[in-house]
FIBADREN-513069 format. One line per field, with one value per residue (C-alpha): residue number from 1; residue in one letter; x, y, z. Coordinates in pm, whole numbers, padded with zeros to 5 digits, always signed. Example, Ala and Ser with C-alpha at 12.3 -4.5 7.8 and 13.67 -1.06 7.14 Angstrom:
# residues 2
nr: (1,2);
rest: (A,S);
c1: (+01230,+01367);
c2: (-00450,-00106);
c3: (+00780,+00714);
***
This chain:
# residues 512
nr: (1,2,3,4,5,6,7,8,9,10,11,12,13,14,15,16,17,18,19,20,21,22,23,24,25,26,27,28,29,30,31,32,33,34,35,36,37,38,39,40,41,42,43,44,45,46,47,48,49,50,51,52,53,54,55,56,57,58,59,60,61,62,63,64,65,66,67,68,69,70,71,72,73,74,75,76,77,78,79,80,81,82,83,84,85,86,87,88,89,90,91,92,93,94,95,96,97,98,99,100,101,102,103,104,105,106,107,108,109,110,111,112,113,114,115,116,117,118,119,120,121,122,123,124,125,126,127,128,129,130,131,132,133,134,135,136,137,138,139,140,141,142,143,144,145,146,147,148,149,150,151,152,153,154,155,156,157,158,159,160,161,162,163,164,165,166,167,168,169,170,171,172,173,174,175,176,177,178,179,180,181,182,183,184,185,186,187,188,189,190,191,192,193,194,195,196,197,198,199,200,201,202,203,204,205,206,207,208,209,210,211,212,213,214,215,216,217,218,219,220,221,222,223,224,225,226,227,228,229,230,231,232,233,234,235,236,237,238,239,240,241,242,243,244,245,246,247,248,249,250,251,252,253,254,255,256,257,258,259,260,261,262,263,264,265,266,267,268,269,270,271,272,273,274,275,276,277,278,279,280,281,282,283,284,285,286,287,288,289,290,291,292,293,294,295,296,297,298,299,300,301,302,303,304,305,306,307,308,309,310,311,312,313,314,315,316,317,318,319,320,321,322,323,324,325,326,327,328,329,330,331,332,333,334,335,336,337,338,339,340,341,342,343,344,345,346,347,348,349,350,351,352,353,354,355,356,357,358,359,360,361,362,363,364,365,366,367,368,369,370,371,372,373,374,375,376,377,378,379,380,381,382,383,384,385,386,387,388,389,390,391,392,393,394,395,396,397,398,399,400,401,402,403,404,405,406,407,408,409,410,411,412,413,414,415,416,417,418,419,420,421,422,423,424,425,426,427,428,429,430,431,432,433,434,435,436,437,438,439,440,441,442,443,444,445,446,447,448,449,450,451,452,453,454,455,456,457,458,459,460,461,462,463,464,465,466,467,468,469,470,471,472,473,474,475,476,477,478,479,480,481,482,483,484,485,486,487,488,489,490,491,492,493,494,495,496,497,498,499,500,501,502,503,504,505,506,507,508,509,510,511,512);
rest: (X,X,X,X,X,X,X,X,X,X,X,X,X,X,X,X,X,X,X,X,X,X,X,X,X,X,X,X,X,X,X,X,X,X,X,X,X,X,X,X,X,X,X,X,X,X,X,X,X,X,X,X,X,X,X,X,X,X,X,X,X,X,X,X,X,X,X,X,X,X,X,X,X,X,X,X,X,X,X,X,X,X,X,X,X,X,X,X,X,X,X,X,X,X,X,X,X,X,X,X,X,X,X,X,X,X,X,X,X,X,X,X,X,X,X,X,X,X,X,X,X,X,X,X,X,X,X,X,X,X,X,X,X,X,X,X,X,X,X,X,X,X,X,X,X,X,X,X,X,X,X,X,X,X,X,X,X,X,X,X,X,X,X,X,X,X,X,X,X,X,X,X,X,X,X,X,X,X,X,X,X,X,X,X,X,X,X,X,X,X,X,X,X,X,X,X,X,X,X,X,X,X,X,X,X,X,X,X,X,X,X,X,X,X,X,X,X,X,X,X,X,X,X,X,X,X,X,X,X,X,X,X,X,X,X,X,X,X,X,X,X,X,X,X,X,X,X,X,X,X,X,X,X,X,X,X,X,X,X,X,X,X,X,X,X,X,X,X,X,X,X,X,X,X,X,X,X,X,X,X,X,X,X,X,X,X,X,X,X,X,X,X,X,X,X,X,X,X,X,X,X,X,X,X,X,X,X,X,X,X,X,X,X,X,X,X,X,X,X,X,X,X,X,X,X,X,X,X,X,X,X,X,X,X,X,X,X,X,X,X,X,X,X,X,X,X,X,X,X,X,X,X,X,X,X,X,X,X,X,X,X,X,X,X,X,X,X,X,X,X,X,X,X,X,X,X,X,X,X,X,X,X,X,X,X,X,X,X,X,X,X,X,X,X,X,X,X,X,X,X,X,X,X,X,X,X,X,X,X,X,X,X,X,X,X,X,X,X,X,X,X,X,X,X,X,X,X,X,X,X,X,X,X,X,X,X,X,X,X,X,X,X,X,X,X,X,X,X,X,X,X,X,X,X,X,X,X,X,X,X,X,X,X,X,X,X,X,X,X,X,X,X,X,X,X,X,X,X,X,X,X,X,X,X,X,X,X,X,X,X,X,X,X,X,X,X,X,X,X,X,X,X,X,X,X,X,X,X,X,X,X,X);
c1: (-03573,-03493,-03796,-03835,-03855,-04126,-04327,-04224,-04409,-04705,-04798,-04635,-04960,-05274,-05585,-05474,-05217,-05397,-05700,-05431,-05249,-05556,-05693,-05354,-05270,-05663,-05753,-05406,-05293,-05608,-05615,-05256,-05299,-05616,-05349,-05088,-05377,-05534,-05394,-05375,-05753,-05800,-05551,-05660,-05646,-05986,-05962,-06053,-06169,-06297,-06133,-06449,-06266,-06437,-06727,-06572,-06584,-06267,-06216,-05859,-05724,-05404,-05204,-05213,-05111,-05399,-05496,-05426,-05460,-05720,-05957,-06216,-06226,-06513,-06427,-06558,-06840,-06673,-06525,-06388,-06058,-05821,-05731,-06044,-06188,-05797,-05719,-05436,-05319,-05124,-04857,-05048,-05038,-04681,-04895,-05075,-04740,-04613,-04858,-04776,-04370,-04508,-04715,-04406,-04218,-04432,-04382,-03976,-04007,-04240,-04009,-03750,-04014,-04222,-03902,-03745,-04085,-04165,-03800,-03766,-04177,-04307,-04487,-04812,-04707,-04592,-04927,-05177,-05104,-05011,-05343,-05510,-05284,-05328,-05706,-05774,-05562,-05701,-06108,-05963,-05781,-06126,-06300,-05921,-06007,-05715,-05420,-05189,-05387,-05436,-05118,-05001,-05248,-05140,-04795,-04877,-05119,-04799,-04587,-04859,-04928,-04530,-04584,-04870,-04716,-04373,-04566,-04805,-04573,-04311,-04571,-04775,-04431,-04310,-04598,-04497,-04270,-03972,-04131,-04457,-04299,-04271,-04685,-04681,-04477,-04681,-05013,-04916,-04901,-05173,-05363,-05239,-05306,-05661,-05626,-05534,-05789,-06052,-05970,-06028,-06361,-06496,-06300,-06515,-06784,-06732,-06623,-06655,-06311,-06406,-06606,-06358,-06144,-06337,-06396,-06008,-06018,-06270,-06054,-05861,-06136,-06139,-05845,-05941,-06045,-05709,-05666,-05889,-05699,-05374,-05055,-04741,-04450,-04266,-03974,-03985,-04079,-03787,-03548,-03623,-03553,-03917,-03891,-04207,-04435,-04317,-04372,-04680,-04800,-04640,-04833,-05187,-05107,-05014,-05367,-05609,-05395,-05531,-05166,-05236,-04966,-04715,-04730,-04532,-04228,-04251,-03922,-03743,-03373,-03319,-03097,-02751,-02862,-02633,-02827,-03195,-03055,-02929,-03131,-03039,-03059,-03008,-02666,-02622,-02672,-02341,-02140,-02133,-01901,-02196,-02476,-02309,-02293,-02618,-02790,-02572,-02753,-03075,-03075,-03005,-03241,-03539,-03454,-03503,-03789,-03981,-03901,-03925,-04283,-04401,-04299,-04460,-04752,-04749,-04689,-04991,-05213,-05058,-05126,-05515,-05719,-05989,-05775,-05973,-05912,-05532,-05520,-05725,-05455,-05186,-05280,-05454,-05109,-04906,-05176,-05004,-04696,-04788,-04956,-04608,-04423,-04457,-04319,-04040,-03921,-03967,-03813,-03578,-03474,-03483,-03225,-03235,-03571,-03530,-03216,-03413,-03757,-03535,-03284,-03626,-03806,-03542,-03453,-03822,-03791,-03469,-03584,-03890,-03624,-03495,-03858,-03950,-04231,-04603,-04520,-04760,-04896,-04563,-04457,-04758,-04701,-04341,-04423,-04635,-04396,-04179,-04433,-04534,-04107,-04082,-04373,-04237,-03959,-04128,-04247,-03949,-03743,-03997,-03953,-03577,-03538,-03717,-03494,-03182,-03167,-03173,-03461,-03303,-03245,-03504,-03750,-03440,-03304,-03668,-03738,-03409,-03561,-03855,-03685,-03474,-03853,-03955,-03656,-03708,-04121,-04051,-03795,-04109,-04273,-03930,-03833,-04135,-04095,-03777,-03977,-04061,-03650,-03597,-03915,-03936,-03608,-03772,-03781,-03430,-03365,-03596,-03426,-03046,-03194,-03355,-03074,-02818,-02972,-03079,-02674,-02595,-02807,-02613,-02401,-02639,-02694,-02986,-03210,-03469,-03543,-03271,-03353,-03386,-03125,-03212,-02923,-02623,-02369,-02496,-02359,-02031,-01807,-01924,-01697,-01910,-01712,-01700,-01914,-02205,-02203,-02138,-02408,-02328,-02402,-02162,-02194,-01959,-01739,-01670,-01588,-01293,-01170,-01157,-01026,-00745,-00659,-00657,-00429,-00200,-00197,-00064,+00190,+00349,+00351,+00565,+00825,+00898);
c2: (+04167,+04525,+04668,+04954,+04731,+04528,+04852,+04926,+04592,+04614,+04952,+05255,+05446,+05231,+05218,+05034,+05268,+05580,+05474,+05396,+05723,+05969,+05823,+05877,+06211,+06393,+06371,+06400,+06712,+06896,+06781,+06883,+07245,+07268,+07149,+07403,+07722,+07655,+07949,+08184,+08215,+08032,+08281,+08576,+08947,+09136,+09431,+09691,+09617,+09806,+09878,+09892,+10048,+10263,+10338,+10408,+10241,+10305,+10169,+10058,+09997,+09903,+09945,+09894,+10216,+10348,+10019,+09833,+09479,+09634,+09626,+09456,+09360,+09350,+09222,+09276,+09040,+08963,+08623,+08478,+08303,+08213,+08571,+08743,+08426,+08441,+08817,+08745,+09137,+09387,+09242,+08878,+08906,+08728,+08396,+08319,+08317,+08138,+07887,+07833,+07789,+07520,+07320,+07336,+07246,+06910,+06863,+06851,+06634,+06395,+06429,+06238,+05981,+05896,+05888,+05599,+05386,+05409,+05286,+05024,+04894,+04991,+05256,+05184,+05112,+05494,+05603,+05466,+05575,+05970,+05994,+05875,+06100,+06369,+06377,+06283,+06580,+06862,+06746,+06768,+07100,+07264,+07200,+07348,+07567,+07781,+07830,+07619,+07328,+07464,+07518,+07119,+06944,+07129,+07034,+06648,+06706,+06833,+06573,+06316,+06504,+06489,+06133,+06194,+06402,+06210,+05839,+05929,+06103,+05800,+05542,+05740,+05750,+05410,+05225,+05415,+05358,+05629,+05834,+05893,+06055,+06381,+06358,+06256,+06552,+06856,+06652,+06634,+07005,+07110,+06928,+07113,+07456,+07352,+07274,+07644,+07784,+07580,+07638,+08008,+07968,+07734,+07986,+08298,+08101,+07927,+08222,+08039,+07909,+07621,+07506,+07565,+07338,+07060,+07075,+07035,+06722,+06605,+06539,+06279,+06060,+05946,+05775,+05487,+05348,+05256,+04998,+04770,+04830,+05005,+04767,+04802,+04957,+04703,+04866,+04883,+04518,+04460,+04663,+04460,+04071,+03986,+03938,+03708,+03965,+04258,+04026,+03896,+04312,+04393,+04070,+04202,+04538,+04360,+04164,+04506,+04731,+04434,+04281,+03956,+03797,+03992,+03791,+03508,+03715,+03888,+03770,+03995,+04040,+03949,+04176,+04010,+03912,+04187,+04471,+04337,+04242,+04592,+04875,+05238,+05569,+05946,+05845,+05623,+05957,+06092,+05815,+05758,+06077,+06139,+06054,+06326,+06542,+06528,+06567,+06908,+07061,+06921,+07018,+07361,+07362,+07232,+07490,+07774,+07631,+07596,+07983,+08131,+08000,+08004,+08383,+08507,+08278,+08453,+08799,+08733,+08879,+09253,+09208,+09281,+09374,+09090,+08814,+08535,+08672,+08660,+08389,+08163,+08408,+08273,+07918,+08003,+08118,+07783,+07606,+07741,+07601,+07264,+07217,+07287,+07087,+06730,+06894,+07080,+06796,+06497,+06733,+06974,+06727,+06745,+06921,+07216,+07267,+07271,+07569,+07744,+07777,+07889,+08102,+08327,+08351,+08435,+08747,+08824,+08901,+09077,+09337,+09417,+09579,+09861,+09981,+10334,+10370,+10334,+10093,+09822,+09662,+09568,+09485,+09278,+09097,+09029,+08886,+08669,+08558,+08471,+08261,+08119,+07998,+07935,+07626,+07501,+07468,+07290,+07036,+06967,+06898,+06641,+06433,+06534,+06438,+06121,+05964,+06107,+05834,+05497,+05282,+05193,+05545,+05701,+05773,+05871,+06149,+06266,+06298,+06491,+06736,+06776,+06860,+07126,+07244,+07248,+07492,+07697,+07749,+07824,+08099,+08230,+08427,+08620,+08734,+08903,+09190,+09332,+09560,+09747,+09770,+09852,+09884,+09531,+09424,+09080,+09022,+09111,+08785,+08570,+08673,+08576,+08265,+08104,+08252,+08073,+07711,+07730,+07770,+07506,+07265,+07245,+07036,+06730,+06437,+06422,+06197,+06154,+05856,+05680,+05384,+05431,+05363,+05039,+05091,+05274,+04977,+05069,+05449,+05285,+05369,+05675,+05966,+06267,+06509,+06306,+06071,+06262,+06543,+06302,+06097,+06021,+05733,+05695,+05456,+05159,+05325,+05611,+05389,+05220,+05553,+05639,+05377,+05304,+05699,+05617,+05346,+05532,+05822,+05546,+05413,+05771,+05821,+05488,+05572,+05932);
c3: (-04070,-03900,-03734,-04000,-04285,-04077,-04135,-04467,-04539,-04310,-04366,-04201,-04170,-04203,-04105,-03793,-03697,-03771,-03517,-03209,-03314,-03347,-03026,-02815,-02913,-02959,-02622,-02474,-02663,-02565,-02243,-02230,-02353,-02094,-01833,-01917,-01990,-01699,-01493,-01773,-01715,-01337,-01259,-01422,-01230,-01320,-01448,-01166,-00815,-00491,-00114,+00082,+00398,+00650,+00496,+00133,-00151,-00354,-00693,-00789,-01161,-01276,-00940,-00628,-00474,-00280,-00138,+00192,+00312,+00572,+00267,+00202,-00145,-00424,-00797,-01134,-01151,-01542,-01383,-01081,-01032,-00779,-00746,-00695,-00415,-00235,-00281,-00444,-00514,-00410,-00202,-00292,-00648,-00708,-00566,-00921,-01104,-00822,-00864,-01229,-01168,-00911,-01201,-01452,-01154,-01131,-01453,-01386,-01156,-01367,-01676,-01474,-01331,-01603,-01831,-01561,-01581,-01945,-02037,-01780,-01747,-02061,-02241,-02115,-01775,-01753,-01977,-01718,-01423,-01519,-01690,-01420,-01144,-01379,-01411,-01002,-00899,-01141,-01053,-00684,-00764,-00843,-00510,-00298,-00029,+00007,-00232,-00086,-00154,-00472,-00548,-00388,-00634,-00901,-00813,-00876,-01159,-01337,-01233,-01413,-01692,-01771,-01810,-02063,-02279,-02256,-02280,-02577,-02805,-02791,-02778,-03119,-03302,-03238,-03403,-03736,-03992,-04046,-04358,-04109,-03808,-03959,-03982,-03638,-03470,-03701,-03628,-03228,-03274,-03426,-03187,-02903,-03063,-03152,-02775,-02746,-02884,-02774,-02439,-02487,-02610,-02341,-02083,-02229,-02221,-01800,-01611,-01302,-01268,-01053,-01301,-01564,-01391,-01400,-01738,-01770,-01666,-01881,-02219,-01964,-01876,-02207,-02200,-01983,-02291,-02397,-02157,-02392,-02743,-02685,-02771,-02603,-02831,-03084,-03037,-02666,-02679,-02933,-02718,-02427,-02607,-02613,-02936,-02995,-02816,-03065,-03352,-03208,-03248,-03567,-03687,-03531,-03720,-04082,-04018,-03909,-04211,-04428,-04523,-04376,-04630,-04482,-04165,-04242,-04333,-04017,-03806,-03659,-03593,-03255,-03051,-02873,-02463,-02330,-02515,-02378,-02031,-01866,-01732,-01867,-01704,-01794,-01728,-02031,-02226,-02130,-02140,-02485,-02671,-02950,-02723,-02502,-02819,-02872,-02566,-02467,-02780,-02756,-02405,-02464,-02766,-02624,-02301,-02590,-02768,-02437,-02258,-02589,-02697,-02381,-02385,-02689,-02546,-02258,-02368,-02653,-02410,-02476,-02860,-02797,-02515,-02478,-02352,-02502,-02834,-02803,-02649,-02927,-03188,-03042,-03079,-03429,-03572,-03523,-03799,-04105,-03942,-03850,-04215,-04399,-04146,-04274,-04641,-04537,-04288,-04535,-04856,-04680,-04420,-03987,-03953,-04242,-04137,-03747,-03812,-04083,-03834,-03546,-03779,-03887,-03524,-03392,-03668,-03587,-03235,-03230,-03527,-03256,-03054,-03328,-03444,-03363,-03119,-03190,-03498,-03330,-03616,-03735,-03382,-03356,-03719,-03625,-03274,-03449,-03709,-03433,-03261,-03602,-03648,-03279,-03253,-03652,-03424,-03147,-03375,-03583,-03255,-03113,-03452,-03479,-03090,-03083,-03410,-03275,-02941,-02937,-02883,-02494,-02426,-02625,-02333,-02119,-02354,-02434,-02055,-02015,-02330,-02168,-01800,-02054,-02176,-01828,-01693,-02029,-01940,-01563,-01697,-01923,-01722,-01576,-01928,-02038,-01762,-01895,-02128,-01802,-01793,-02169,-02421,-02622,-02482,-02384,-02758,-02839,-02564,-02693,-03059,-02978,-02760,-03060,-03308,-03088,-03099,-03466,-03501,-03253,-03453,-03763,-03567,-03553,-03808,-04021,-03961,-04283,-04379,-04133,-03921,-03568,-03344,-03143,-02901,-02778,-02939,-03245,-03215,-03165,-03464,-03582,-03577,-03433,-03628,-03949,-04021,-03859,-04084,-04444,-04486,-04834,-05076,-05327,-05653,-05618,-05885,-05692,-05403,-05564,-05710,-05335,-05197,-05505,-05421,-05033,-05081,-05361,-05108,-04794,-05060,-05140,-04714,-04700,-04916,-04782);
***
């Protein structure tokens, strides 16, 4: 029996499932987004601040022009951060967004590392230890003395917090049966823009940023809890030939989802020795022709997805002036999105609804670029429709992603995405000043960016309600160009009218 049929029987959603699933990705995705929004607020420039030089007190807003590094400097008293303890202005005030391209940087790095040990060790072999790295360096982070050791443990806290994101998500989807990984991707979502805006409240509310970080960590802790009731992947088990500890699982899930009678018809199809025997690697993704394929557009997709909402993230701060509130906006616009997602990608399909989310953020921010001046509130709506399309987006490719690989690569390929993701949020921050070049011209890139991959993505297979690729073998066969792009079922009658023509067709060819 194939592994999706197991859960077709057992329950693809049950009680069972929703506990382990709801206790992964909770904590996680808000500990992620308090990972990643860290230095929007530990960062943070105040306002205004003084030169006390000579005798005279000077105060300096916006600019930097009248002051010198023979200052002494005194802060708003609003809140402290990393800027305002280091004097990290003037000539210093690259170092904050210095600091962030050094955590996405860490997260680079742990795409590739965590991506190696999950597929080769295990999903929870990769999920310990990075929420345990990633939790040690942030509480360290928050006592540094000086921003280079700030800027070091932030460094390896991204590098572990790649593996939680990575580990969780594939771990969370592959206890689920194929009709319930839509639910999974929008739900992973929403979570980490409830993340979002929770993180700005508790932010208004700390303003020491020490203490803020700390309370980063927090979310993390809770997940040394799993080490008593988290099962290892069926399908990594499966992948791997141990056949009779993936059933042993699948059985412990029928029992909890209270279809005990299922158990005895619980045997698995066993895969052939020279599938569970060899390693794979990144490598394996461009060996194969439609492996290849796919990866070159999923690369550049999830590049897009990642600089583009990290952008309008970003630049969310300019569409108010109380940084709090924009920031808890910008994660309060994705919910409409992540409630419609689980429709439109189990009616409309993966890949219909991936192209149509980035088709319409990406119209969004391009028509920014031909309204007339002082036109905010439609600039603001449309900036916000583009965010809205732009994290649809974000979760349809996770789900689309994640059933495009095989089981033995799927780790691999996702770790590759998430490097692409990792490139595309370090580029972030570089985009948004080219409205000092050309006013809203930052928009009119993120525009053809996303309009670009939307396009690029009508050239991969649906996936709905398609079992998921065990391994690479079983991608041999299928014409990339063809048989991709017709997923068809025809009734038998058809068939033979086909194949009768087909053969009528070869007859006529002989003759001539």
């Amino acid at each position: 029996m194939e592994i999706d049929k197991v859960f077709s029987e057992i329950g693809e959603f049950g009680s069972y499932q929703r506990k382990i699933f709801f206790a992964l990705l909770i904590p996680t995705s808000i500990f992620g987004a308090f990972m990643m929004l860290q230095l929007v607020f530990a960062g943070a420039t105040p306002d205004y601040f003084y030169c006390h030089t000579d005798g005279v007190k000077e105060a300096i807003r916006n600019g930097c022009s009248n002051a010198n590094r023979t200052c002494h400097y005194e802060y708003d008293d609003a809140f402290t951060s990393i800027v305002s303890e280091w004097d990290l202005i003037c000539d210093q005030s690259y170092k904050p967004s210095l600091a962030q391209s050094i955590f996405m940087l860490g997260l680079l790095f742990g795409s590739f590392l965590f991506g190696y040990i999950s597929d080769k060790y295990g999903r929870l072999w990769a999920l310990y230890p990075a929420i345990a790295g990633a939790v040690i360096f942030s509480f360290i982070s928050s006592f540094s003395n000086s921003f280079t050791m700030y800027t070091t443990l932030r460094f390896f806290a991204g590098i572990c917090q790649a593996g939680v994101g990575l580990a969780t998500f594939v771990l969370a989807t592959e206890i689920l049966g194929p009709s319930k990984r839509a639910l999974a991707g929008s739900l992973a979502g929403a979570f980490f823009a409830i993340g979002i805006m929770l993180f700005a409240y508790i932010a208004r509310m700390i303003t020491n940023w020490r203490v803020l970080s700390i309370l980063t960590s927090a979310p993390g802790v809770l997940a040394i809890l799993y080490y008593w009731f988290l099962p290892e992947s069926p399908r990594w088990l499966l992948s791997q030939g141990k056949v009779l500890k993936a059933e042993a699982i699948l059985k412990h899930i029928a029992v909890k989802n209270g279809r005990g009678e299922k158990v005895d018809h619980i045997k698995l199809i066993v895969p052939p020795v020279s599938h569970t025997r060899r390693s794979y690697s990144m490598l394996d993704l461009f060996r194969h022709p439609v492996l290849r394929r796919r990866t070159v557009i999923q690369f550049y997709s999830w590049f897009v997805n990642s600089a583009v909402y990290y952008g309008l993230t970003i630049g969310a701060a300019d569409l108010s002036s109380n940084k709090y509130f924009s920031e808890a906006l910008s994660g309060l616009i994705e919910m409409p999105g992540y409630v419609i997602s689980p429709i439109l990608l189990n009616r409309v399909g993966r890949r219909y609804s991936l192209v149509g989310a980035m088709l319409v953020g990406g119209v969004a921010c391009t028509v920014i670029l031909f309204l007339p001046a002082g036109e905010t509130y439609i600039k603001t709506a449309l900036a916000l429709l583009g965010k809205l399309g732009i994290s649809i987006s974000f979760t349809f490719i996770y789900v689309h992603s994640a059933e495009l690989y095989p089981t033995v690569v799927r780790n691999a390929g996702l770790g590759l995405c998430s490097v692409a993701a990792r490139l595309g949020g370090t580029v972030a921050p570089l985009l948004i000043p080219l409205g000092t070049v050309y006013p809203n011209l930052q928009f009119l890139v993120f525009g053809l960016l996303t309009f670009t991959a939307g396009i690029f993505n009508f050239g991969l297979p649906e996936t709905l309600n398609k079992n998921l690729p065990e391994t690479i073998e079983e991608l041999d066969g299928i014409n990339p160009h063809k048989t991709e792009t017709m997923m068809i079922d025809l009734p038998d009658d058809r068939v033979k009218l086909l194949e009768s023509a087909m053969m009528e067709e070869e007859d006529q060819t002989t003759e001539c």
